[in-house]
Structures are given as structure tokens and as C-alpha cells.
MDAnalysis code that builds the backbone (N, CA, C; Angstrom):
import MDAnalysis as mda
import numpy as np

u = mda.Universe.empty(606, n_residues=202, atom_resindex=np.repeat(np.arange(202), 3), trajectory=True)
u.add_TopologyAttr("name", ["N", "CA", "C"] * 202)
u.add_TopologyAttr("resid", np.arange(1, 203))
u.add_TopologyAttr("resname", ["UNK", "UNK", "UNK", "UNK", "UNK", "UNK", "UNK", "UNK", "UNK", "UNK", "UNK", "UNK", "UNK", "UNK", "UNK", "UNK", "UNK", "UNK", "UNK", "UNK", "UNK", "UNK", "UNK", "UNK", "UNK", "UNK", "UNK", "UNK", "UNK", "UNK", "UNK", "UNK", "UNK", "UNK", "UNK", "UNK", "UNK", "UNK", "UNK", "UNK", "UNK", "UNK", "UNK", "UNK", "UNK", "UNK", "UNK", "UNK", "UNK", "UNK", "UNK", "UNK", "UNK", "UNK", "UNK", "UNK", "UNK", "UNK", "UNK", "UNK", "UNK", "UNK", "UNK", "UNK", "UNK", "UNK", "UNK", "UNK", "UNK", "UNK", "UNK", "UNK", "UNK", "UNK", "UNK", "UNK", "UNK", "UNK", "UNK", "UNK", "UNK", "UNK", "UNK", "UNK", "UNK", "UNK", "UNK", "UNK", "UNK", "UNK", "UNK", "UNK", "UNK", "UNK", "UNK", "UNK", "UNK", "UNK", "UNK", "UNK", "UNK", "UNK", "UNK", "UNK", "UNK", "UNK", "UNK", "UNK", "UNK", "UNK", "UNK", "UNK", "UNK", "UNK", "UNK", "UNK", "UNK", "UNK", "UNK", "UNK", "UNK", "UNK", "UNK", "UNK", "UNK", "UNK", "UNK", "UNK", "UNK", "UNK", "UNK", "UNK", "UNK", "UNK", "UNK", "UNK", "UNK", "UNK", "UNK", "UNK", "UNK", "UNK", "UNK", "UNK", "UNK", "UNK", "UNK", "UNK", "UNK", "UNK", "UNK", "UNK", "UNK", "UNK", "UNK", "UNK", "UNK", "UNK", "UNK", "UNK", "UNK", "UNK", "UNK", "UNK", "UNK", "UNK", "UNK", "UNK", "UNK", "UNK", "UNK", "UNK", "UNK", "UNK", "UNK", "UNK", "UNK", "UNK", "UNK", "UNK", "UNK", "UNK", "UNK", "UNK", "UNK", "UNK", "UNK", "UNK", "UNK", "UNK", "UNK", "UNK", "UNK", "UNK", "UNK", "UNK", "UNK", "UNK", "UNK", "UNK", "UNK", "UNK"])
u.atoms.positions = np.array([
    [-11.235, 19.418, 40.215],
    [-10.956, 18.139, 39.540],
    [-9.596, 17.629, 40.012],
    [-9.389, 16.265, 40.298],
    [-8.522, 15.902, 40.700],
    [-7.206, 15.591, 39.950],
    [-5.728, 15.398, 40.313],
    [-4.920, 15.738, 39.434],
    [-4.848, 14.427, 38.370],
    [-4.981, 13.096, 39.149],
    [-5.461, 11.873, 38.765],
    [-6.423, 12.181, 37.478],
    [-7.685, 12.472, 37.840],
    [-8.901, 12.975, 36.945],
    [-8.291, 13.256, 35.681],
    [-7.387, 14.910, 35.637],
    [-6.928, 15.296, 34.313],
    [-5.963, 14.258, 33.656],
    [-5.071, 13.965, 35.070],
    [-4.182, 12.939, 33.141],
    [-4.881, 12.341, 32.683],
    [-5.644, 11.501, 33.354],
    [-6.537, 10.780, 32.485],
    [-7.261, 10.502, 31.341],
    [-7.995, 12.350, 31.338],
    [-8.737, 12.861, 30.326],
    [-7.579, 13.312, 29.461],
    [-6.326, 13.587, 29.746],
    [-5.410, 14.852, 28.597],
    [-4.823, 13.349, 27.910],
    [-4.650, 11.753, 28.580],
    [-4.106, 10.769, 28.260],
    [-5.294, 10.236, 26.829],
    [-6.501, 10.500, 27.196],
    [-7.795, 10.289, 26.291],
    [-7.957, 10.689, 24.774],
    [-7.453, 12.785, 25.286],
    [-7.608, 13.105, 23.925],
    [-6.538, 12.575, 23.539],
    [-5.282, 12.651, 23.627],
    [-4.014, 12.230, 22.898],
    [-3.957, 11.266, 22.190],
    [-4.685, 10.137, 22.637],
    [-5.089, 8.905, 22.001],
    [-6.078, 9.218, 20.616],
    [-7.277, 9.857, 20.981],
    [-7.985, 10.315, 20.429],
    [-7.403, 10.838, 18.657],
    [-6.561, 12.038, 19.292],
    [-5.485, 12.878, 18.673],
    [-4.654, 11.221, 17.697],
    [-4.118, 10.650, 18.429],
    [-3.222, 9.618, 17.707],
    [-4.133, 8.575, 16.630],
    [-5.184, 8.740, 17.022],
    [-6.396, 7.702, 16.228],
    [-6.430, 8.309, 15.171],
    [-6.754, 9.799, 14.772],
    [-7.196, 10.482, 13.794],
    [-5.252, 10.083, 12.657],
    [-4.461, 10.785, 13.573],
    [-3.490, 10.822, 12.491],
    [-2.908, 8.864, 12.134],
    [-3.130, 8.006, 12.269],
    [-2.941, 6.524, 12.192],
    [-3.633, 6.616, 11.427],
    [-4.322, 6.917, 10.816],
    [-5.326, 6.565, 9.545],
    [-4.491, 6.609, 8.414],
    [-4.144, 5.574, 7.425],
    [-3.361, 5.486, 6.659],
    [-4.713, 5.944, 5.109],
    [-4.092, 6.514, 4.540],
    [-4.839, 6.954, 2.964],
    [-4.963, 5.513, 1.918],
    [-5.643, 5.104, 1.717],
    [-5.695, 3.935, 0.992],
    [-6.108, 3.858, -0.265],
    [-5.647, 3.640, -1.905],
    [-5.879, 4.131, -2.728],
    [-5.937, 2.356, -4.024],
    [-7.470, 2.539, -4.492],
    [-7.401, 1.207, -5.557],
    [-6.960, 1.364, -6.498],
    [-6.429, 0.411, -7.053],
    [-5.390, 0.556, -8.673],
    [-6.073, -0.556, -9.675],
    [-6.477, 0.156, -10.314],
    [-6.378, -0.794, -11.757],
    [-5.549, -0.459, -12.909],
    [-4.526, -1.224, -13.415],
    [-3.715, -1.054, -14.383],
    [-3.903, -1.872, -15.729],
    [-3.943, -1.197, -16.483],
    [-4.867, -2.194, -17.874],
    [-2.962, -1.982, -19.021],
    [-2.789, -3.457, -19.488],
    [-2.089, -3.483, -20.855],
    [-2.955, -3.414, -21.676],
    [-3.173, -2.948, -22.554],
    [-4.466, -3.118, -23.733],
    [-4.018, -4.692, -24.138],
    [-5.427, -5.280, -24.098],
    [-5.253, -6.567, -24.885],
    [-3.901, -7.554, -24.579],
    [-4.060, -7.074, -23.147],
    [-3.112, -8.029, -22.527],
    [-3.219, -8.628, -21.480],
    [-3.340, -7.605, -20.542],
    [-2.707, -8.023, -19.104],
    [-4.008, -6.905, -18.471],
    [-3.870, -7.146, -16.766],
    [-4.696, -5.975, -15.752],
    [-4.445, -6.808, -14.920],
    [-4.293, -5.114, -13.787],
    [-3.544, -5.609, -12.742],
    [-4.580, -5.496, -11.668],
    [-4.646, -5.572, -10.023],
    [-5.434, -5.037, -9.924],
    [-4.925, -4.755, -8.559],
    [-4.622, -4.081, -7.156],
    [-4.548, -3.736, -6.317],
    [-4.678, -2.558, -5.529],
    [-3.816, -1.989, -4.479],
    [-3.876, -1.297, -3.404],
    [-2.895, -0.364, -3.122],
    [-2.619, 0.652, -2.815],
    [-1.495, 1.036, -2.733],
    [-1.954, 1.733, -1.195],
    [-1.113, 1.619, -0.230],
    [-1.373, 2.091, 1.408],
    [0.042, 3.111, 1.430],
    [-0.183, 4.803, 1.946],
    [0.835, 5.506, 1.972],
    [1.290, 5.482, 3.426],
    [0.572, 4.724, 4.109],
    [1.220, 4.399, 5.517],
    [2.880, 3.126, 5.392],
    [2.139, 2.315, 4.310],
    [3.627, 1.561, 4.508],
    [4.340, 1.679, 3.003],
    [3.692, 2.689, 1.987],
    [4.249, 2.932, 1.112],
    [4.462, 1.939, 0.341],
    [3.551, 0.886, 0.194],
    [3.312, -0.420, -0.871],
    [2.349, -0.110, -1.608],
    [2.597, -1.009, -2.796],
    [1.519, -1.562, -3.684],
    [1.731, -3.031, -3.296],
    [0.001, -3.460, -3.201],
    [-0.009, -4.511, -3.152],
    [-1.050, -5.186, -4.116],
    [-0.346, -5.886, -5.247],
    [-1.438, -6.604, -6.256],
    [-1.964, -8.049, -5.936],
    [-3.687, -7.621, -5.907],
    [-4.262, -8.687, -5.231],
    [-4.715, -9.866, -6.679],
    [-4.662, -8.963, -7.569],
    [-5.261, -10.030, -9.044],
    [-4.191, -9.533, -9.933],
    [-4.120, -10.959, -10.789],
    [-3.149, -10.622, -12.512],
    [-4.250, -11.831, -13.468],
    [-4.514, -10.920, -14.403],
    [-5.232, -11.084, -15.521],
    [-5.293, -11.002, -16.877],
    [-4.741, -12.256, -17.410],
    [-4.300, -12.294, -18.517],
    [-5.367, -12.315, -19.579],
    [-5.102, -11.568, -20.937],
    [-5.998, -11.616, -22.095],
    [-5.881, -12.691, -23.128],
    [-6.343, -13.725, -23.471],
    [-6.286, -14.574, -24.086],
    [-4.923, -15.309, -24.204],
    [-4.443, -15.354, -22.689],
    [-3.366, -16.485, -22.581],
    [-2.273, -15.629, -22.989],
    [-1.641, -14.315, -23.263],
    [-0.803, -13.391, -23.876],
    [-0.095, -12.842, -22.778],
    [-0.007, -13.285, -21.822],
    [1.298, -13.289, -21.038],
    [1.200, -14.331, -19.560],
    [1.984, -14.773, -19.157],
    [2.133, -15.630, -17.765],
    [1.679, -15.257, -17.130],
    [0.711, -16.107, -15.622],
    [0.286, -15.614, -14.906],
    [0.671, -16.384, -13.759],
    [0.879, -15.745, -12.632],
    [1.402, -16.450, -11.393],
    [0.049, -17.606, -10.477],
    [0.348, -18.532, -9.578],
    [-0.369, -19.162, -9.679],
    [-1.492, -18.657, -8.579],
    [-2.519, -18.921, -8.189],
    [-3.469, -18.078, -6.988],
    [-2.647, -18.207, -6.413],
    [-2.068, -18.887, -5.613],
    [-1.692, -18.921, -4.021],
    [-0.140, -17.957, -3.809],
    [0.391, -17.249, -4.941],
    [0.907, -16.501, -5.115],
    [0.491, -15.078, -4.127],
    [-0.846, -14.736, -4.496],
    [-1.468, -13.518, -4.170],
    [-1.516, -13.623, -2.410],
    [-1.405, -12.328, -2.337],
    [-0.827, -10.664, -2.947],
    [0.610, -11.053, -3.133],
    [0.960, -10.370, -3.882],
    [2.581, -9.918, -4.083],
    [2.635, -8.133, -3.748],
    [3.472, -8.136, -2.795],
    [3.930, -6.754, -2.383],
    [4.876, -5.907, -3.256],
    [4.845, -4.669, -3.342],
    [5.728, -3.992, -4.017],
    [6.038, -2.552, -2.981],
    [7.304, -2.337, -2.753],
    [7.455, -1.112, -2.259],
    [8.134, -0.021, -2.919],
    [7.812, 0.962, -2.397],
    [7.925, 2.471, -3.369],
    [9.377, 2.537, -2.934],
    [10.827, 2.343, -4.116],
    [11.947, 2.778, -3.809],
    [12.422, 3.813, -4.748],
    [13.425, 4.307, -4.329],
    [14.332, 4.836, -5.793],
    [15.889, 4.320, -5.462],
    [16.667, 5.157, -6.520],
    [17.909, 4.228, -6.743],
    [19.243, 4.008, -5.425],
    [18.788, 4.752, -4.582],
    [19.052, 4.558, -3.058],
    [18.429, 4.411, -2.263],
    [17.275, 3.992, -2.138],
    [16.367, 3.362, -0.922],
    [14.934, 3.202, -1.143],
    [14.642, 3.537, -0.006],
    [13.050, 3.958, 0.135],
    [12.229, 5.209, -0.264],
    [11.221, 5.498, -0.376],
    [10.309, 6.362, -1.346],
    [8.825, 6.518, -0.254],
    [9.071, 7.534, 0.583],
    [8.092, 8.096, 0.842],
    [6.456, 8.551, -0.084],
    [5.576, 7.628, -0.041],
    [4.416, 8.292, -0.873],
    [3.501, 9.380, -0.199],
    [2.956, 10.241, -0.854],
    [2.427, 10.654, 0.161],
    [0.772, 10.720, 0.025],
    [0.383, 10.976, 1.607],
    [-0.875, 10.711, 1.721],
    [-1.602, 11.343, 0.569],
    [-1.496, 12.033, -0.120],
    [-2.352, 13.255, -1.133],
    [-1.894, 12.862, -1.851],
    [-0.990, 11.103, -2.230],
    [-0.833, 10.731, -3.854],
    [-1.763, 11.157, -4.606],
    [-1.386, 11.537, -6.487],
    [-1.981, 11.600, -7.127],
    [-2.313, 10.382, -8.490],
    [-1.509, 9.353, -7.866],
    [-1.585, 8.178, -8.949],
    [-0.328, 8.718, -9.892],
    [0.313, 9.334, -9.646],
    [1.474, 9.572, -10.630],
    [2.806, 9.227, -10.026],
    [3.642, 8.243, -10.800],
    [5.076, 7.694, -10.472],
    [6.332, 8.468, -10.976],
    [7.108, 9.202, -10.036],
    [8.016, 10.110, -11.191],
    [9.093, 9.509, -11.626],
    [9.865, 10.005, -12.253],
    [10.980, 9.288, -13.001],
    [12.018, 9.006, -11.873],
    [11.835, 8.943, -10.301],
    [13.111, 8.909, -9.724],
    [12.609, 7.679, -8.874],
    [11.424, 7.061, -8.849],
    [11.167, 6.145, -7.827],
    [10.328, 5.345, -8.466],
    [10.221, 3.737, -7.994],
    [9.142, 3.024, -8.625],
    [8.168, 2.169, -7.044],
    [7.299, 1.622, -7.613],
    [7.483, 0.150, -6.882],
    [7.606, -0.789, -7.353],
    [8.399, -2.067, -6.535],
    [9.059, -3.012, -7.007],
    [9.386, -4.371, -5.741],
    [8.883, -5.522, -6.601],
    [8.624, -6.632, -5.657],
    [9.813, -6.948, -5.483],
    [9.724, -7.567, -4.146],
    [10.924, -8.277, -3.404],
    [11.531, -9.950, -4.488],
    [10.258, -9.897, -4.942],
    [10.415, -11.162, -5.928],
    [10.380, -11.424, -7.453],
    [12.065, -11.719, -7.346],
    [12.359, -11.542, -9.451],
    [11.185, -12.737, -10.046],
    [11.051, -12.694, -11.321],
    [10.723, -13.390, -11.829],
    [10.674, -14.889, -11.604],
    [12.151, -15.356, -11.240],
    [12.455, -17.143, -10.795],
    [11.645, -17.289, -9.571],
    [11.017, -16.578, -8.457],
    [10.579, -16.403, -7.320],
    [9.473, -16.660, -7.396],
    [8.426, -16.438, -8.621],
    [7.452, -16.500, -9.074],
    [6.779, -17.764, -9.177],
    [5.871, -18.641, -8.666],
    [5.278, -19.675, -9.091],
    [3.895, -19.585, -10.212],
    [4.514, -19.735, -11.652],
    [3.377, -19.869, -12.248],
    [2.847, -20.826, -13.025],
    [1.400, -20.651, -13.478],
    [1.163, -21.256, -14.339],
    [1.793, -22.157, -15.557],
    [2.432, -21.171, -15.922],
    [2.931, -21.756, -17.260],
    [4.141, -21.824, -16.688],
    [5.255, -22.953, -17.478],
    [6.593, -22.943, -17.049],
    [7.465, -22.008, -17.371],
    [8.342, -22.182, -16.646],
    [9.364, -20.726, -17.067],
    [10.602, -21.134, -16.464],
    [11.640, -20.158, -17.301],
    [13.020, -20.461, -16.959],
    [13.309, -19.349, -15.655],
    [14.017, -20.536, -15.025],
    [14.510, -20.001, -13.205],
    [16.034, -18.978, -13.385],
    [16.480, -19.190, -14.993],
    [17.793, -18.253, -15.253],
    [17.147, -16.897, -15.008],
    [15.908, -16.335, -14.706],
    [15.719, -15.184, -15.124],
    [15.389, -14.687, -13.046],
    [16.592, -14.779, -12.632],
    [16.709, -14.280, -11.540],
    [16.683, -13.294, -10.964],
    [17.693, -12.529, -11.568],
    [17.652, -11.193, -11.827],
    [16.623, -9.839, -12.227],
    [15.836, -10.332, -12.349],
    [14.406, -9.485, -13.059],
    [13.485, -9.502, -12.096],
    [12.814, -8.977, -11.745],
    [11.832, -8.305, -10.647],
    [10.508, -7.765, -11.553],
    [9.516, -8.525, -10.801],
    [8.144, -7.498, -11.074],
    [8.423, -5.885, -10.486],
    [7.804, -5.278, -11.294],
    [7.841, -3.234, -10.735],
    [6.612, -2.554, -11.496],
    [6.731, -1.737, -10.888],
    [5.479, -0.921, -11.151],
    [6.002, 0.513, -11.611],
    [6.482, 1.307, -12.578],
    [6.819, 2.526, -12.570],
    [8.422, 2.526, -12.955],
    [8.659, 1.460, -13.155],
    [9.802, 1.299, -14.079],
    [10.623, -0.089, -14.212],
    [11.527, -0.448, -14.475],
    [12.166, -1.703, -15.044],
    [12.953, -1.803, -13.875],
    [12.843, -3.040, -13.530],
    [13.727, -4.017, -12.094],
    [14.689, -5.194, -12.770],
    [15.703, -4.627, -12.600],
    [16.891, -5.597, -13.176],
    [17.559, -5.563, -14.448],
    [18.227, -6.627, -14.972],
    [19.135, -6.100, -15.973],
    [19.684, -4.740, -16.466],
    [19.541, -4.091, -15.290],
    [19.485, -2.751, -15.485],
    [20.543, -2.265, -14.456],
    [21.356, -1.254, -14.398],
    [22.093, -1.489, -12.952],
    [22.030, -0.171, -12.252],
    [21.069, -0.135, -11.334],
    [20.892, -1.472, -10.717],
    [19.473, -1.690, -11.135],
    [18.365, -0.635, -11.055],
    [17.278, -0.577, -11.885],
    [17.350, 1.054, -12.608],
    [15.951, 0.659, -13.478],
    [15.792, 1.964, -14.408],
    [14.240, 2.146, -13.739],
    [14.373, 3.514, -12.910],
    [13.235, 4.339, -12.773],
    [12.956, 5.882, -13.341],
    [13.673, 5.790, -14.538],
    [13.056, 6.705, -15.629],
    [11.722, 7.005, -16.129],
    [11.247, 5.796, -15.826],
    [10.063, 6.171, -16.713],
    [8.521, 6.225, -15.798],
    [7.545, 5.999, -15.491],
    [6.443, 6.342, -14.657],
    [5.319, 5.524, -14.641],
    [4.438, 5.529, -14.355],
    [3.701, 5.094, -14.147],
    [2.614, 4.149, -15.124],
    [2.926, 4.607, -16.887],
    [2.993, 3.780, -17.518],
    [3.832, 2.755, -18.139],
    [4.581, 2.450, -17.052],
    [5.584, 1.196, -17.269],
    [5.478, 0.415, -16.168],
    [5.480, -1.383, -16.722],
    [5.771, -2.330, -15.825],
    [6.930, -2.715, -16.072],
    [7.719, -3.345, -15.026],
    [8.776, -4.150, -15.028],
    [8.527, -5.292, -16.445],
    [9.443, -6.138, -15.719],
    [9.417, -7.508, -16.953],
    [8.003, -8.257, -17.131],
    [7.732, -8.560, -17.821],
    [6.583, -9.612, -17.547],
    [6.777, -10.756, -18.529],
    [6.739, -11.925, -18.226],
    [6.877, -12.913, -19.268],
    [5.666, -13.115, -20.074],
    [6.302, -13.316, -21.536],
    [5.036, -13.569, -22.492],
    [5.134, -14.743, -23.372],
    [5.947, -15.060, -22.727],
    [6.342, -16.723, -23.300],
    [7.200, -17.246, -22.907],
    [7.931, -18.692, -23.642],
    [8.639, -19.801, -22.602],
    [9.766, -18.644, -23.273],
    [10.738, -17.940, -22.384],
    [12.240, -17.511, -22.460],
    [11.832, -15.893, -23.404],
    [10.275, -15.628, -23.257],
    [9.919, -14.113, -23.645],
    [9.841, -13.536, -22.413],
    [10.440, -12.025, -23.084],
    [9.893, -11.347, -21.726],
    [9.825, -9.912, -22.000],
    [8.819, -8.562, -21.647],
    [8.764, -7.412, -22.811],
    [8.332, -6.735, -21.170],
    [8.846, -5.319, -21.370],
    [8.372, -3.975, -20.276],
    [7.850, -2.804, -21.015],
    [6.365, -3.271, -20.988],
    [5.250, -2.578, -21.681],
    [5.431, -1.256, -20.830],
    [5.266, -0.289, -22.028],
    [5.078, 1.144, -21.282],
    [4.258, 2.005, -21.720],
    [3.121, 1.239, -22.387],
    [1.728, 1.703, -22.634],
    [0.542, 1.434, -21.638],
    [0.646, 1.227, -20.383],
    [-0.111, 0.984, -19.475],
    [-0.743, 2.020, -19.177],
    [-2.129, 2.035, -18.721],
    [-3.183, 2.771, -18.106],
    [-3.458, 2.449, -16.571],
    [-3.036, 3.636, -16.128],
    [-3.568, 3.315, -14.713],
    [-4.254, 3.482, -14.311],
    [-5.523, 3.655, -13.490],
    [-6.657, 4.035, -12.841],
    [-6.588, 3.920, -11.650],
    [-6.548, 5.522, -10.680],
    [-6.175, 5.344, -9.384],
    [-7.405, 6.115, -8.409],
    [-8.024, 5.499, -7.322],
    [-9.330, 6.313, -7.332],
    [-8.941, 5.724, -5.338],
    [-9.170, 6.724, -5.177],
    [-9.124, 6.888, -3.303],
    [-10.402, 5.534, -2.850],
    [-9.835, 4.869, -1.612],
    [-10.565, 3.641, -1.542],
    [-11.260, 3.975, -0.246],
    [-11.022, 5.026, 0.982],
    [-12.133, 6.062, 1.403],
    [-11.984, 5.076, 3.252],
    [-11.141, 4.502, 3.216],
    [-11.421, 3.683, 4.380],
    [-9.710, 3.489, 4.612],
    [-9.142, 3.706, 5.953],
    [-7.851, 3.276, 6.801],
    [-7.238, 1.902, 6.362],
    [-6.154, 1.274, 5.533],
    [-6.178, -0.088, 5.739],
    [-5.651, -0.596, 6.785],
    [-5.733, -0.131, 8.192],
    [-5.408, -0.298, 9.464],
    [-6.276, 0.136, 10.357],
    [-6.768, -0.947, 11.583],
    [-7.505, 0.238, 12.194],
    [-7.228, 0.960, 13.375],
    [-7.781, 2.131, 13.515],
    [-7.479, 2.989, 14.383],
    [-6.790, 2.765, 15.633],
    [-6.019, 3.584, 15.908],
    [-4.708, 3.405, 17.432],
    [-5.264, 4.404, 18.106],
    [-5.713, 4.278, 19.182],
    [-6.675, 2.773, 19.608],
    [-7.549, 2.594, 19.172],
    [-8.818, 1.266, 19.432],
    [-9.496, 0.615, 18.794],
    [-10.608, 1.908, 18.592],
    [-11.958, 1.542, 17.763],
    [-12.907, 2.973, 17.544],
    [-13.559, 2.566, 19.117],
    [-13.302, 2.156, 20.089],
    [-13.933, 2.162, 20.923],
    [-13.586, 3.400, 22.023],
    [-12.255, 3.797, 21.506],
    [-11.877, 5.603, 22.374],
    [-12.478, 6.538, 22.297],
    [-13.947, 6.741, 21.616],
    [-14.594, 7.609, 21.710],
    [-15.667, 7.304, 22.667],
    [-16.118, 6.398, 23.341],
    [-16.987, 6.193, 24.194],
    [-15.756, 5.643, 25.405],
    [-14.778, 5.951, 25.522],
    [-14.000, 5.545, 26.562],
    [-13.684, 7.210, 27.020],
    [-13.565, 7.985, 25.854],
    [-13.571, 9.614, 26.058],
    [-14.744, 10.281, 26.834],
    [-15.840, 9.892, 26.476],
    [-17.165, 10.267, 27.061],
    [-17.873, 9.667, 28.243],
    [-17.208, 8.415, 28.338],
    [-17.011, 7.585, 30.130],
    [-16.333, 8.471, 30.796],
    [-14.760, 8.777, 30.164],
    [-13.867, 9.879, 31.123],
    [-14.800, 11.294, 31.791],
    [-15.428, 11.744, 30.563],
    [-16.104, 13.268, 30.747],
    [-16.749, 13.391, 31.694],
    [-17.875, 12.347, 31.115],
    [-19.183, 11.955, 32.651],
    [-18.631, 11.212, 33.619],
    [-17.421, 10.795, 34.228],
    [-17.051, 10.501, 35.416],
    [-16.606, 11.903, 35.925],
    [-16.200, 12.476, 35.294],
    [-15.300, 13.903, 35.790],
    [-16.997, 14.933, 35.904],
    [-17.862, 14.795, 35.032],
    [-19.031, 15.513, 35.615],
    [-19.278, 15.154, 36.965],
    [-19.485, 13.655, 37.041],
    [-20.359, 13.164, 38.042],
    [-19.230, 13.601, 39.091],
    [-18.266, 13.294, 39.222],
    [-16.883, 13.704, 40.196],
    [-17.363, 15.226, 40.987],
    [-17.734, 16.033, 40.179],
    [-17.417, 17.616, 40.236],
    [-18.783, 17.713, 40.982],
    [-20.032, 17.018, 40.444],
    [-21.299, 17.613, 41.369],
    [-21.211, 16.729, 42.677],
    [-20.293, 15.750, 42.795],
    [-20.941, 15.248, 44.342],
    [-19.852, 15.769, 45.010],
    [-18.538, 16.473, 44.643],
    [-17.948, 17.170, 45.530],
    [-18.682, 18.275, 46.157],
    [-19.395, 19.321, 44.887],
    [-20.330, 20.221, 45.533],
    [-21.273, 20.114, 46.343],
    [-21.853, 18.842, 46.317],
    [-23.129, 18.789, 47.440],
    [-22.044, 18.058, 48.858],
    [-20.772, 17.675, 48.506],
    [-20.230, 17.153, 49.625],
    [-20.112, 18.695, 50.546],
    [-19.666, 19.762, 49.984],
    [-19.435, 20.985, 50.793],
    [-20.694, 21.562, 51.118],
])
């Protein structure tokens, strides 16, 4: 086999090899306030977000942002940075890290009107964003940040239910495309076909 031939094929599996580990773990969230609120999104441990694709209010009992809002991103920090999740999450937030949107409350376009003084306050997931210094990630996974519940209300429910259930599919796809497995088996059978017409060449 020629020396050409092997990188080729050792360049194949590697890819191959790199496809399998690029698969990011992808996990659905539903978060219920009783008789309030539900949330509903994604959490990807490749980029270590939650991302909420729906907010669903119970009989008008708290603000809701407007569609064209959606998704709002949240990333997994703690009180110095970033927050590694890991692929084998178990749906549990510990007291040292939350997630938490890039966008306070005033950032928010919603429905109902609301005061833009409330700058400082951040949607979060797993603990309280703002007025807090700098935040409070004490508490876990049954706590949201602020949420407004009226004109100049605002309450961080920490009776939330989460429901976290593996979503069974990459939210990225494979490096390289799924077409490297028949680009692997082109390589093989060229390197077959290679090897028998050298032999009948001798």
C-alpha cells in the first residue's frame, strides 16, 4: 500500500474518530411554576447553554416577553466565570453555578409594559441575577431569577419543578458531515482495488 494510500485512510478514521466525539449531549427542559408560569427549552453541554424556546403564562400571572423575543440564551456561570456542564448532566443546578441571560429585565421586549429602571436584574435559571452582588447562586435548580408579575412587581420563585429528559440527537451536526462514513468505505475499496491490481501487475 502506498504511503499516499495510508494517510489518507489514518486522515479518514481521525475524522471519523472526531465525528463521534463532536456530538454534543442535548437535553429538553420543562420548568413548571405551579399556577403560574412554564418554561420550556434546551440545554446543549457542548456550549453549556440553556436555551428557552417558550414562556407561558397562567392566567395572565406574570409578564411574558413578546414572540420575536425567542430563544433567549442563558449560559451556565458561577461567581467567577464560566461553568462547564457536563455531558452526563443530571438536571441538577448546584449551589455554586447558575444559568443566566445576557439580558436584564429592561432588555426584555414584552407584552405588558414595564419599567426600564429594572436594569440590573437578569432572567436565570438556578439562582437570582442581580441586585445581588454580584449574583446569588445559592440556591438550584428550583429557583428562577426575577420574573415580573406586575407593573413595578417582581418575585424569584423557588418552588419550581424541573423536568429534564435526554433529547437523544447532537444539536450540531457531525464534524464532518454523516457523509464520512461512505467516504471511509470509498477509501477501503480503493485501497482493496489498489492492492489486487498491483498483484496481477507482478
Amino acid at each position: 500500500m502506498s504511503k499516499l494510500l495510508k494517510k489518507r485512510m489514518a486522515c479518514a478514521v481521525l475524522a471519523l474518530a472526531t465525528a463521534n466525539s463532536a456530538q454534543a449531549i442535548v437535553y429538553d427542559v420543562s420548568i413548571d411554576w405551579e399556577n403560574y408560569l412554564n418554561w420550556t427549552g434546551v440545554v446543549d453541554t457542548t456550549t453549556d447553554t440553556f436555551t428557552l424556546t417558550s414562556w407561558t403564562t397562567i392566567e395572565g400571572r406574570t409578564f411574558t416577553p413578546l414572540a420575536d423575543q425567542f430563544p433567549i440564551t442563558f449560559t451556565a456561570q458561577t461567581a467567577t466565570g464560566s461553568f462547564d456542564v457536563a455531558d452526563s448532566w443530571d438536571g441538577t443546578i448546584g449551589s455554586d453555578w447558575a444559568f443566566v441571560s445576557s439580558m436584564t429585565l429592561a432588555d426584555v421586549d414584552w407584552i405588558e409594559s414595564f419599567y426600564s429602571s429594572f436594569s440590573d436584574l437578569y432572567l436565570a435559571w438556578g439562582g437570582r441575577a442581580g441586585l445581588f452582588a454580584p449574583f446569588d447562586y445559592s440556591d438550584n435548580e428550583g429557583r428562577l431569577g426575577w420574573v415580573p408579575t406586575g407593573a413595578g412587581l417582581l418575585t424569584s420563585p423557588h418552588n419550581v419543578v424541573s423536568v429534564v429528559t435526554e433529547a437523544g440527537a447532537p444539536s450540531l451536526p457531525a464534524v464532518p458531515t454523516p457523509t464520512s462514513f461512505p467516504l471511509m468505505a470509498t477509501l477501503l475499496g480503493g485501497a482493496g482495488l489498489f492492492l489486487r491490481r498491483r498483484k496481477k501487475a507482478r
